[in-house]
C-alpha positions, 0 to 999 in steps of 0.5 A: 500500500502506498501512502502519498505525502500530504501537504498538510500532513507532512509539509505545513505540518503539524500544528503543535506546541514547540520546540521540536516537531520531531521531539514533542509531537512525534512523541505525543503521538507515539503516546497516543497510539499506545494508550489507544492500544492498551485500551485505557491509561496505563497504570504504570509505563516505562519509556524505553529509549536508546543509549546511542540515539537522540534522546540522550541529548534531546528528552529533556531539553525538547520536553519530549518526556512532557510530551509521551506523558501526555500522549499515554494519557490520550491528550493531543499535543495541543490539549491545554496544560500541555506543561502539566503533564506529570501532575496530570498522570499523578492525578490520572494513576499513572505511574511514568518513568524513563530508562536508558537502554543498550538493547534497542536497536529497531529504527532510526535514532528516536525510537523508543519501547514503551513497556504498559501494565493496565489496572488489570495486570495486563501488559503490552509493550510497543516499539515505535520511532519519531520519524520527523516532523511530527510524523511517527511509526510504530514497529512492533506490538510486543513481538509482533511486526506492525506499521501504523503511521496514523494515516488510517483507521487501524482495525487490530484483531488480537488472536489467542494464537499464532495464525493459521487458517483461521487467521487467513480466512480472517483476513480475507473476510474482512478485506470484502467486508470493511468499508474503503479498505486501504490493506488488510494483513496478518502479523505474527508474534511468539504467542499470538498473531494480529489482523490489521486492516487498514481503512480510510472510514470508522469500523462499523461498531456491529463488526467490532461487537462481532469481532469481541465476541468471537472465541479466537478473538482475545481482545479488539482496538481500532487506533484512530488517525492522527494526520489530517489527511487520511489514507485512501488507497483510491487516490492518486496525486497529478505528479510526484516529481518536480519535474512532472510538477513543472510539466503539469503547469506548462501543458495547463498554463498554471501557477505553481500554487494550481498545482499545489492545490489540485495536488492536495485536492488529490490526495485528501479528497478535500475540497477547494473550499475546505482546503482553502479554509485550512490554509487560512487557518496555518495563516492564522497561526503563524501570525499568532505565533509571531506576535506571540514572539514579538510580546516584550514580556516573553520568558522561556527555559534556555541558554539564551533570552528572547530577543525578537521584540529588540531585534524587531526596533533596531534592524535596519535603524539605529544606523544600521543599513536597512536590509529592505524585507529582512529588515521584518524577516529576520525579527519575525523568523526569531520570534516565532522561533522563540514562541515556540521555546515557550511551548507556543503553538507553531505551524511546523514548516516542515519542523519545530527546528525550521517553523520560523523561516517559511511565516517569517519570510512569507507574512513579511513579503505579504505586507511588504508587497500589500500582497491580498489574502488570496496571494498569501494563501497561494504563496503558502500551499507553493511553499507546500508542495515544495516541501512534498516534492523533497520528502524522496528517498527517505527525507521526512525531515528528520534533522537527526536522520540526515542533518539539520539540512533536512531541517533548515535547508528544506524550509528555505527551500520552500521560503524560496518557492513560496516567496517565487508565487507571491512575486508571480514566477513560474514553476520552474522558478519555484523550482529553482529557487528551492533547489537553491536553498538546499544547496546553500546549505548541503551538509549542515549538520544538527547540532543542538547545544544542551539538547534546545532548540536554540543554539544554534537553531535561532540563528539558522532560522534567520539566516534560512530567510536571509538565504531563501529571500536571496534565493527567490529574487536571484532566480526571479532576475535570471540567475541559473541555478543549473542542478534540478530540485528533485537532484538536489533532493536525492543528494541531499538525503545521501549526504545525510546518511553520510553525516549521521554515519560519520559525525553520529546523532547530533552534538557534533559541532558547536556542543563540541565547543568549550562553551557549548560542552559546559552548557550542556553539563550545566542544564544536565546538572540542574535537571538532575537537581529537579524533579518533574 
């Protein structure tokens, strides 16, 4: 079964409390699907992650621990009292801890095994990984493979046994039986095996009542879809490529930003007018979460203050050159950013790490320009697709799988293309100018100092809008970019793969510095000294 990129599942995505998309929502997600596995809030889970991963670095800093909290209680990463989540479990009945281990090897590098024990003694573990930019997976329910992703309706049919005959006629039944079934499978464990089917609308609560009842049948959960954007197998996107995407506009004389929206369209089965209505609310967002990051009042936990209400009065004045937009880019970009270290609710574009570069550069040219609500709109769902058309090989935007390029590189490109419709380029100027801004920044490792996304994540934001403006304007006067976006994308990933292979999972650059070592041990000091 194969699952297309969305741009509102995974490009303008998700909309979440800061400071990491990866390291916050990936892990509430993660959270949620298990406790809607084990069927309750557990009494008691232990959170399981790797010596050798990112959570070492990044559990605390990141609040990811805040975040798994939450999730094992079934509250969404934008429930209220996001911050309150150990009070809540202590007043729930759970009992959470977290565990470094040496044995977990499943996955990328922010994998973590999630051992449950119900009221009732029962116990589930389950093996899932953030696999960047709020998007998730899950490997294994106790030993049992699996592959949920929270783009479907997942219908689990827990057996008493390992499969047989029975297990398969099972599947086949309910195959022809549910309604607009994506796929339908068994998976088998030591003990047990499990049906899974896959569909794109609620199970029928008659065939789960069935289903319970059925003396093969141990237990029964349906795991709810996460994304916005649910799976359905029926629908295929207009092109897949930037190169087909420059195709589709020449042969129907349309803009980059068309082409977006009949893309979405596509995929989700959503209307002009409802995807219209989401776009405007992402908009909405963004200028929530810059204001946010402009009130003089802002504090938040860090290595460093907030500064985008300074920098917001002196770019471009107090005798200082003006640098024309990014004179309100660079402000912006850093106030978003740093709303988001407050645990701000932030449009992830495409991640918490980059949320600043795309709404700072875009509202700040909107305005620049006096550019309609309508220009806006079509210059966010260009920067959209843009993002889509990098997510090959494996790129999910994930800064601790192929370096913080995936991060900051991908969301300058998509700068670039966005700022390329609202000045009314074409698709292949789109194109280009995104395949400009990864190649500015080709190789950039992630390197978050003390495990925050501040040091140097701040900075890289505002050069990401400094570099995605150049990249629009540079393409737009003429300037040849020479190597296609969809060659860049590949390249971009290989190179990745070489960093993290090399260089090892983060903290590989300014943490390595005598001033970001001794930050490091200074917050590992005082977390030590707290207790959440």
């Amino acid at each position: 079964m194969k699952e297309y990129s969305s741009i509102f599942n995974h490009a303008l995505a998700p909309i979440t409390p800061g400071p990491s998309s990866s390291n916050t929502c990936g892990p509430v997600r993660i959270g949620m699907v298990c406790q809607q596995l084990l069927g309750e809030v557990p009494a008691k889970a232990v959170v399981e992650y790797y010596t050798k991963g990112a959570f070492p670095n990044t559990l605390y800093g990141m609040k990811s621990d805040v975040a798994f909290v939450n999730g094992l209680l079934g509250l969404e990463q934008n429930t209220p009292g996001f911050n309150d989540a150990y009070q809540k479990a202590r007043d729930a009945g759970m009992d959470v801890s977290f565990a470094e281990v040496d044995d977990l090897t499943v996955g990328g590098m922010e994998t973590v095994r999630v051992r449950m024990t119900a009221h009732d003694g029962f116990r589930l573990t389950v093996i899932g990984e953030s696999v960047g930019g709020g998007a998730f997976r899950i490997h294994y329910i106790d030993d049992c493979p699996m592959d949920i992703r929270g783009m479907n309706y997942e219908l689990l049919v827990f057996l008493n046994a390992p499969s047989g005959g029975a297990a398969s006629a099972l599947v086949r039944e309910l195959a022809a039986q549910v309604e607009k079934c994506n796929d339908a499978a068994c998976v088998t464990g030591g003990s047990y095996s499990i049906v899974n089917v896959k569909t794109a609308v609620p199970v029928d609560p008659a065939l789960l009542a069935a289903l319970t009842a059925r003396e093969d049948v141990a237990r029964v959960r349906v795991v709810k879809p996460i994304h916005p954007i649910i799976t359905d197998v029926s629908r295929k996107p207009p092109f897949e490529s930037a190169e087909e995407m420059v195709a589709y506009c020449r042969s129907r004389q349309c803009s980059p930003a068309r082409a977006a929206i009949d893309y979405e369209a596509a995929v989700s089965g959503w209307s002009e007018e409802r995807i219209r209505s989401y776009g405007d609310m992402l908009i909405a967002i963004m200028r929530d979460s810059r204001a946010g990051g402009f009130r003089p009042d802002l504090r938040f936990d860090g290595i460093v203050s907030a500064k985008a209400a300074l920098l917001q009065n002196r770019v471009g004045r107090e005798g200082m050159p003006s640098l024309g937009l990014l004179d309100d880019a660079i402000p912006s970009a850093l106030g978003i950013m740093e709303h988001s270290n407050a645990t701000g609710k932030i449009v992830c574009v495409p991640t918490g790490g980059s949320s600043g570069i795309v709404p700072g550069l875009l509202l700040s040219a909107a305005e620049r320009m006096h550019a309609s609500d309508d220009a806006l709109y079509e210059a966010l769902m260009t920067a959209g697709i843009a993002g889509v058309l990098m997510m090959v090989d494996g790129n999910e935007f994930a800064g601790g799988t192929h370096g913080c390029q995936a991060e900051i590189a991908c969301g300058t490109a998509m700068a670039a293309a966005g700022l390329v419709q609202l000045m009314g380029g074409t698709a292949q100027e789109a194109c280009d100018a995104a395949s400009m801004g990864l190649q500015c920044f080709l190789g950039l490792i992630c390197d978050p100092v003390a495990g925050l996304v501040q040091v140097p994540c701040l900075a890289r934001n505002i050069a990401g809008v400094s570099v995605a403006a150049a990249s629009a304007e540079a393409v737009r006067a003429g300037f040849d970019v020479v190597i296609p976006l969809d060659e860049m994308s590949r390249i971009m990933v290989r190179v990745g793969t070489d960093i993290t292979r090399e260089l090892g999972m983060c903290c590989s650059g300014c943490c390595l510095t005598p001033t970001g070592a001794r930050l490091t041990r200074e917050r590992e000091e005082a977390r030590k000294r707290q207790t959440p």
